[in-house]
C-alpha positions in Angstrom: 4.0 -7.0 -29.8 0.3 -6.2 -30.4 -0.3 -3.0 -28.0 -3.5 -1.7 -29.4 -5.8 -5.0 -28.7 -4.9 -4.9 -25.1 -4.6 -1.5 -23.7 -6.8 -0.7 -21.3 -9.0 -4.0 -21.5 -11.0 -4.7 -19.1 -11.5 -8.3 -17.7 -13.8 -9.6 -15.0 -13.4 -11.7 -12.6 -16.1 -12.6 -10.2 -17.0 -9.0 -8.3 -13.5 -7.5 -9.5 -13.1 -5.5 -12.8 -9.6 -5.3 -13.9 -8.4 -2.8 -16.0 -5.5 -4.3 -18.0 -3.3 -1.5 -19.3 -0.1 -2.8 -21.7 0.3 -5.7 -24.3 1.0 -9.1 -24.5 2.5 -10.6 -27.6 0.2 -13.6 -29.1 0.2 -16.9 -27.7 1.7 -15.3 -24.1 -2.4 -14.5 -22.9 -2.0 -16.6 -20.1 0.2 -15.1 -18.4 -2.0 -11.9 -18.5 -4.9 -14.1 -17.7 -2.8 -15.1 -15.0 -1.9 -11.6 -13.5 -5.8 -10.8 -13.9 -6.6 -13.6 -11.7 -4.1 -12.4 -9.1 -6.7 -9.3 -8.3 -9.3 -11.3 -7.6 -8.0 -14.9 -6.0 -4.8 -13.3 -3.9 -5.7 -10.0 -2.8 -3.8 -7.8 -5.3 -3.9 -4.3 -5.4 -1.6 -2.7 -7.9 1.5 -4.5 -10.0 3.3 -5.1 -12.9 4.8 -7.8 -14.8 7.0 -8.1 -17.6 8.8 -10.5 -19.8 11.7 -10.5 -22.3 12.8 -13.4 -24.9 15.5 -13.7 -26.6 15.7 -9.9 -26.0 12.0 -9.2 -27.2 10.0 -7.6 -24.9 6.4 -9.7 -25.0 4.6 -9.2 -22.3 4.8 -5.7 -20.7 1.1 -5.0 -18.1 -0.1 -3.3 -15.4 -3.1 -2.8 -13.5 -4.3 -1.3 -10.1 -3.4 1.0 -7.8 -0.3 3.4 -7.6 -0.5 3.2 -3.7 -1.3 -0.2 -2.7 -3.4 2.1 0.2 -4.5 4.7 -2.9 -6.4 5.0 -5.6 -4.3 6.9 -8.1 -4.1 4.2 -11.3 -0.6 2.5 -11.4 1.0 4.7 -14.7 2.9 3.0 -17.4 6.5 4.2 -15.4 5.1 3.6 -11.6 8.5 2.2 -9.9 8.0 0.0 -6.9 10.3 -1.4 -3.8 11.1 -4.8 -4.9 13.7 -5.9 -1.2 15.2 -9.1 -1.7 14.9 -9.0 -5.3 17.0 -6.2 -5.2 20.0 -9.2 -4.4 19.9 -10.0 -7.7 20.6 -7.1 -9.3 23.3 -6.2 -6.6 25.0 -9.9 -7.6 25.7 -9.0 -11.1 28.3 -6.7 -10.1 31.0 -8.6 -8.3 30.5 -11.3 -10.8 31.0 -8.4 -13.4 34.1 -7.4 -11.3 35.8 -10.6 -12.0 34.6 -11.2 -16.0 36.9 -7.5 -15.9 39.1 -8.8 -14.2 39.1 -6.8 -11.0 37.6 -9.3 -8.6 39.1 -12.4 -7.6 36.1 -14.5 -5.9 38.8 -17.2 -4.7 40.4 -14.5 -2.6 40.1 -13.9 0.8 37.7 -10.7 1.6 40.6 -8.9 3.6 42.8 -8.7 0.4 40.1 -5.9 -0.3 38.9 -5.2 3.1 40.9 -5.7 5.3 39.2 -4.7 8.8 36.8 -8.1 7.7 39.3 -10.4 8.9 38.5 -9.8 12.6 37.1 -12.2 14.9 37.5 -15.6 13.1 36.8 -14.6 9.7 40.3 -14.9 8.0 39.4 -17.5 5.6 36.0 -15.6 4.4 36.5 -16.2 0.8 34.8 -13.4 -1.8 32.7 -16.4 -3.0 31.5 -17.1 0.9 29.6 -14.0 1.0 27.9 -14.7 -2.6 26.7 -17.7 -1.8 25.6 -17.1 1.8 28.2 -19.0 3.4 30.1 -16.6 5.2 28.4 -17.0 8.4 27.5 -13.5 9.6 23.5 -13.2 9.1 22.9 -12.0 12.0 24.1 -8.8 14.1 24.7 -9.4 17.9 23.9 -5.2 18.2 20.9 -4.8 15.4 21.2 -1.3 14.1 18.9 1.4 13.8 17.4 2.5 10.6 20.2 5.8 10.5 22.8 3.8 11.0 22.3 1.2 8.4 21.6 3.7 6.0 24.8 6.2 7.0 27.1 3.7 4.7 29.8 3.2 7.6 28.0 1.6 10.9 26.5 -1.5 8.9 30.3 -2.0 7.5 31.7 -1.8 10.8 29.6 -4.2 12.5 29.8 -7.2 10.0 33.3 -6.8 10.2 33.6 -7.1 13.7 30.9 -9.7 14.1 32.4 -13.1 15.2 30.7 -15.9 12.4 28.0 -18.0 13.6 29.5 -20.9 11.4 33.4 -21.3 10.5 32.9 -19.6 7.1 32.3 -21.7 4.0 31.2 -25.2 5.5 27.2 -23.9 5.3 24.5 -21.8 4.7 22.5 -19.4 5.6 20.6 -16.6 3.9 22.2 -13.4 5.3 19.2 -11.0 5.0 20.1 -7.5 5.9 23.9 -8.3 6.1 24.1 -9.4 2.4 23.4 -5.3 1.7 26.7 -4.4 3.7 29.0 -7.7 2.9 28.7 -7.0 -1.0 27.8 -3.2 -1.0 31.5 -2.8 1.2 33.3 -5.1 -1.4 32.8 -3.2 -3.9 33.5 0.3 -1.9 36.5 -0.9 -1.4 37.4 -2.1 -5.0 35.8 0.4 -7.3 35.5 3.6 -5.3 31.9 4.2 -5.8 29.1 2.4 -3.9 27.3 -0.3 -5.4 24.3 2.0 -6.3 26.3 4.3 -8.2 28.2 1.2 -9.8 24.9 0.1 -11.1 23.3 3.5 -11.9 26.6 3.9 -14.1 27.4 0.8 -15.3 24.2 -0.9 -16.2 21.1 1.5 -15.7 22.3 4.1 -18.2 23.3 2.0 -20.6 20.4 -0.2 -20.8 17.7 2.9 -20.3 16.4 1.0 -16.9 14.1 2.9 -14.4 15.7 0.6 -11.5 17.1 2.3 -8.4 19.3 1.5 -5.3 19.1 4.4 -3.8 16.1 6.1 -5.0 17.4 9.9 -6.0 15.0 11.9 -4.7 14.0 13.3 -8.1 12.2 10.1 -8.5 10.8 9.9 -5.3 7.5 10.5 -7.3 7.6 7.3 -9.4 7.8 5.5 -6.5 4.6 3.3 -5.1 3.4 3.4 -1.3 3.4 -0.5 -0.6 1.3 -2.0 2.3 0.5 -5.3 3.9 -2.3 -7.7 2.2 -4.2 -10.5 3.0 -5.6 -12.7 0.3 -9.0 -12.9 0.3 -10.6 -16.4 1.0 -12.0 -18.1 -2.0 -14.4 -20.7 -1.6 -12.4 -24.2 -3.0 -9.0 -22.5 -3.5 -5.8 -24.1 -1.2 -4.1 -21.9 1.5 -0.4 -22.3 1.3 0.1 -22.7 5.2 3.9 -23.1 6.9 5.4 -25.8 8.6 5.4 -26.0 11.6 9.2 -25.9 12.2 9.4 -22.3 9.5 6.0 -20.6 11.5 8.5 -21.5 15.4 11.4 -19.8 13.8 10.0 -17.0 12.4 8.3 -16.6 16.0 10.7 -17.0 18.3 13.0 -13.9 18.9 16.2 -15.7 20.0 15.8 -18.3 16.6 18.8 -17.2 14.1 15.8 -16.4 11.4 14.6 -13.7 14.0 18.1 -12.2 14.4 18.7 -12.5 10.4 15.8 -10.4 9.8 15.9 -8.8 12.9 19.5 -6.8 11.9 17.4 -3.6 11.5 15.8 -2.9 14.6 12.7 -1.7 14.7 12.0 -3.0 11.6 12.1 0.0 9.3 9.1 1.6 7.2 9.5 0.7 3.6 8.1 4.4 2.7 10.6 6.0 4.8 11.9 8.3 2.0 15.4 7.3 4.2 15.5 4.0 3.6 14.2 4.1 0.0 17.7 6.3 -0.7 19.6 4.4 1.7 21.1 2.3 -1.3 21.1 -1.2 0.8 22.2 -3.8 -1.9 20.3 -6.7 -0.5 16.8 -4.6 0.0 15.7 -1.6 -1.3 16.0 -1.5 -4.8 13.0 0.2 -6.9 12.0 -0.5 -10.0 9.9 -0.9 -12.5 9.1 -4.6 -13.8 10.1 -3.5 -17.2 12.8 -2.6 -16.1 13.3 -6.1 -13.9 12.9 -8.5 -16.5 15.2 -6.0 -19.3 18.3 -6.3 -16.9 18.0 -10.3 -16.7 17.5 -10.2 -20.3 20.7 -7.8 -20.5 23.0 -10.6 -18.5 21.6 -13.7 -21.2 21.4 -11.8 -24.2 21.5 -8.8 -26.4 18.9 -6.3 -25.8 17.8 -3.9 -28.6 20.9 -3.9 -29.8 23.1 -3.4 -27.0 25.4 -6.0 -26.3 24.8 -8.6 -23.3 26.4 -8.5 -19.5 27.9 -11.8 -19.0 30.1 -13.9 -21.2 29.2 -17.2 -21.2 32.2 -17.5 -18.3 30.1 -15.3 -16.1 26.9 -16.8 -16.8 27.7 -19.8 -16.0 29.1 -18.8 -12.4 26.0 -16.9 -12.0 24.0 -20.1 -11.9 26.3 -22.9 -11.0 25.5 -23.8 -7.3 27.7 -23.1 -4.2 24.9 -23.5 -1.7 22.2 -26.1 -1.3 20.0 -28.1 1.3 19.1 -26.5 4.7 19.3 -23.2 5.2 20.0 -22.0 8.5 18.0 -19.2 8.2 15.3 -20.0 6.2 14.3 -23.0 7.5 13.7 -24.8 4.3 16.1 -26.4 1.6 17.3 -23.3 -0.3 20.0 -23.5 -3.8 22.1 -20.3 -4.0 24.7 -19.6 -7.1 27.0 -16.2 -6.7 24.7 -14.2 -5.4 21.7 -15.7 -7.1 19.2 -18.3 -5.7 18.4 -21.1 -7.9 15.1 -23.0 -9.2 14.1 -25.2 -6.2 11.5 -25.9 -4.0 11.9 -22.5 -2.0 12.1 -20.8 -5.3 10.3 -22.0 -7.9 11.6 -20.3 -11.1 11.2 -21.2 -14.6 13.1 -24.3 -15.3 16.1 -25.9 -14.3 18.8 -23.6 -15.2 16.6 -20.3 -14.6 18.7 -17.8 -11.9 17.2 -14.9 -10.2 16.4 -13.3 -6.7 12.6 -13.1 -5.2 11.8 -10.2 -3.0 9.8 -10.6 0.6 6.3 -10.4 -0.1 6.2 -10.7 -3.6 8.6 -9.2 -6.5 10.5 -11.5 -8.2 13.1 -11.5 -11.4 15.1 -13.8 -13.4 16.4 -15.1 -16.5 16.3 -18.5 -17.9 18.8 -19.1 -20.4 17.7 -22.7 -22.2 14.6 -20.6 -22.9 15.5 -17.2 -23.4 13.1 -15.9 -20.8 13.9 -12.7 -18.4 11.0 -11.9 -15.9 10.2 -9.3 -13.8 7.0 -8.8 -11.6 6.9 -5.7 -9.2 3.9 -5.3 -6.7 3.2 -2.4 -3.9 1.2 -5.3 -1.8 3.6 -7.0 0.5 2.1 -10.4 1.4 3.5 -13.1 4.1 5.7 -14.8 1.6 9.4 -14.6 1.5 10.9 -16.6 -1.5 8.0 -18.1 -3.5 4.6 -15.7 -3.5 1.6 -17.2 -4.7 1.0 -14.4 -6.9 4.5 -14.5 -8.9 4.2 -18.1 -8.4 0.8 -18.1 -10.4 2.3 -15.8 -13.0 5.5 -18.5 -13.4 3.1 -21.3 -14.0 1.5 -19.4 -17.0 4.4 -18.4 -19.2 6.0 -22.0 -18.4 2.8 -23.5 -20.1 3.9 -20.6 -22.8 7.5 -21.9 -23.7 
């Protein structure tokens, strides 16, 4: 990959001047054409995107602010809260779990834990809470921010929570509750919590700056993120919600309230608490090198060190469990173990592409057929929650790439 043309180039669009820092390999410019675009069309402020093939890093850029409410520059190793995307990362390691043979996803969850059988929930297969079908999105008692970070409370109350569906016959995205279901699990089989597990087991090996649980010695990579609105350009489209997505996410009682309701209030993403709080399904930081090197770790070899999933694993990784209407979500949503799948909600690469997109913006995957991992990190949180105009954007150009 050519670094020295594309350092520190500066593009303009319209009023904005971008100053592109990183590389793109040849023929991949549209994707950083894409990413410039982003600044000035859709209110960016500061982010990162990154993309691997075939374990060849070839497109690695950044531009912006640190602080999406700063003006430090973003620095090649700025880390940044990527929440649901942080899923995705936290799926790998059940699914590893089993390829080891440790995990049996067939099994009920109280052969491992079994407090979790309580109120109705006997059946709960391992597989139910992968695939968002085991019915317990929502708390009936939300928790505070200290008690969903102490490691015990948020436990405790999805195992005592009676299922809002008899477990396995649908869907729902499980929000907030996805970060105790799987981050319990594998407590209870390994003995270390599922940001150690992954600090251990697939950070270190693979050289990732990608955190859940940020140790407070890196507290300083870390990005201040911020809402955004997307500045109106004359001509463009406005993504706007139906009708029947905009009443649920409005009304308090509506089980897409309660989902994302389970933290209550909802907590400050620059809380230095909950950025260590090590919540499997939210608050993950990284880096989007770091993003798009782990999906290109689970498809592939990576600089010589050998890939994550056999072609077993891989395949459970992306087969679907869950698909159609998702109770929570409103909108038709495809889930694998752990993973969501290329669909309408989620527009990913192609077909067979698996990942997780974060609230607001982040998003990674890996798309096998092509060889593609991505990773795009951002510290401005817009109002989308599974497909952001801005990631979306970034998608389009390296498809037209492959």
């Amino acid at each position: 990959m050519d670094r020295g043309h594309h350092r520190g180039a500066q593009q303009e669009w319209g009023a904005i001047v971008v100053d592109v820092q990183g590389a793109v390999a040849p023929g991949y410019e549209p994707v950083k054409d894409a990413f410039v675009r982003n600044f000035e069309q859709r209110g960016e402020r500061g982010a990162a995107v990154a993309v691997y093939r075939h374990g060849r890093k070839v497109v690695d850029v950044w531009a912006g602010t640190k602080d999406a409410d700063g003006t430090a520059p973003w620095a090649p190793d700025t880390a940044q809260m990527v929440r649901s995307a942080t899923k995705g990362v936290a799926a790998a390691v059940p699914l590893l779990l089993h390829q080891r043979g440790r995990l049996d996803l067939d099994a009920p969850v109280s052969t491992y834990w079994p407090e979790f059988k309580a109120a109705g929930k006997e059946r709960t297969l391992v597989r139910h809470l992968l695939s968002h079908r085991a019915g317990v999105p929502a708390l009936d008692h939300p928790l505070t921010l200290a008690e969903a970070a102490d490691g015990e409370s948020g436990p405790a109350a999805v195992a005592a929570q009676p299922p809002a569906w008899e477990p396995g016959t649908t869907h729902g995205y499980h929000p907030h509750t996805f970060s105790w279901l799987i981050g319990e699990l594998v407590l209870r089989v390994t003995g270390r919590t599922i940001g150690r597990w992954i600090a251990e087991e697939i950070a270190a090996p693979l050289g990732l700056d990608l955190w859940v649980g940020l140790p407070p010695e890196q507290a300083h990579r870390a990005g201040r993120v911020a809402r955004i609105e997307a500045p109106e350009v004359p001509g463009a489209l406005r993504a706007r919600p139906k009708r029947a997505v905009a009443e649920a996410y409005a009304d308090p009682a509506s089980p897409t309230r309660r989902a994302f309701g389970a933290i209550d209030p909802a907590p400050d993403e620059n809380d230095p608490v909950y950025r260590a709080a090590g919540l499997a399904g939210s608050t993950g930081i990284a880096t989007a090198r770091s993003l798009a090197r782990f999906y290109a770790a689970l498809i592939g070899e990576v600089d010589g060190a050998a890939r994550l999933f056999a072609p077993a694993t891989l395949t459970l990784a992306r087969t679907e469990e869950s698909a159609g209407p998702d109770r929570t979500l409103v909108v038709n949503t495809r889930f694998g173990l752990g993973h969501m799948l290329h669909g309408s909600a989620s527009p990913l690469l192609g077909a067979g592409s698996f990942g997780h997109p974060g609230r607001g913006g982040p998003l990674g995957f890996a798309d096998p057929e092509s060889g593609i991992a991505f990773g795009y990190v951002t510290n401005g949180m817009a109002r989308s929650v599974t497909a952001d105009p801005r990631a979306q954007a970034l998608v389009r150009a390296l498809r037209s790439t492959v």
